[in-house]
C-alpha positions as CSV (number, residue, x, y, z in Angstrom):
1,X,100.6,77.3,83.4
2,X,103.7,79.8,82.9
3,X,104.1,83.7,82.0
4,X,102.3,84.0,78.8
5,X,103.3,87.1,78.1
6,X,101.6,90.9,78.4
7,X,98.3,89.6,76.3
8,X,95.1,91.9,74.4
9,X,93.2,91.0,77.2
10,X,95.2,92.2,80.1
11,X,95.8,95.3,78.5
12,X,92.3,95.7,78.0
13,X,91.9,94.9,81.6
14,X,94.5,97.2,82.8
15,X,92.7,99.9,80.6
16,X,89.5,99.9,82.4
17,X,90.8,99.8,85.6
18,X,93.5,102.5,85.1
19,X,90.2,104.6,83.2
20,X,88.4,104.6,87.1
21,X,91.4,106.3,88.3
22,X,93.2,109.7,88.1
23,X,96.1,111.1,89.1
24,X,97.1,114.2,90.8
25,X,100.5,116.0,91.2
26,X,102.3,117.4,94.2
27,X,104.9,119.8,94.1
28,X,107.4,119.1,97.2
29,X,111.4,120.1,97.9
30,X,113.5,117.6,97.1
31,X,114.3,116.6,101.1
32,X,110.4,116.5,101.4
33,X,110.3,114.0,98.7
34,X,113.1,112.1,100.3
35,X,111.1,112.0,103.5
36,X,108.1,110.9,102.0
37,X,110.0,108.2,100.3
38,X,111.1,106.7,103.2
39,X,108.4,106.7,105.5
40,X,106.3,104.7,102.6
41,X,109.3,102.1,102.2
42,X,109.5,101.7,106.3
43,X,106.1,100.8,106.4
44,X,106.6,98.6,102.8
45,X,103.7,100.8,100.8
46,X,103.5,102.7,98.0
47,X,103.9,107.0,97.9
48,X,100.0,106.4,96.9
49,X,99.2,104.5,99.8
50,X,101.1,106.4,102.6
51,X,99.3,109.4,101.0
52,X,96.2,108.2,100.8
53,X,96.6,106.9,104.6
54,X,97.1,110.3,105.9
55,X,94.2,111.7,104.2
56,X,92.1,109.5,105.8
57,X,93.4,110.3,109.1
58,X,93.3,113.6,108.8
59,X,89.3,113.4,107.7
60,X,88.8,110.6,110.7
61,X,90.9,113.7,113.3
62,X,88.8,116.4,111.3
63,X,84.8,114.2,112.1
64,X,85.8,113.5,115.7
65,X,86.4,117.6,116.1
């Protein structure tokens, strides 16, 4: 079974899943930005995920205080 092609249905199903979500902006100088970039590509993730990852450590630092 091959590439069939971006179809109704998985638009739909992007649609819903994308629907659960929202998104939030960050203002940062550029050199921030750059750092940020690279940290998330050394440790092969997203901006989203390194983000995300240092939330949750700074909630796990913030319940052990």
């Amino acid at each position: 079974m091959g590439y069939n092609g971006y179809t109704a249905k998985k638009k739909a199903s992007n649609k819903r899943y994308m629907d659960k979500l929202t998104r939030i902006a960050v203002w940062v100088y550029p050199e921030e930005k750059e750092e940020i970039q690279r940290r998330a590509r050394e440790q092969n993730i997203s901006v989203s995920e390194l983000v995300k990852r240092a939330l949750n450590l700074n909630k796990q630092e913030d319940e052990n205080m």
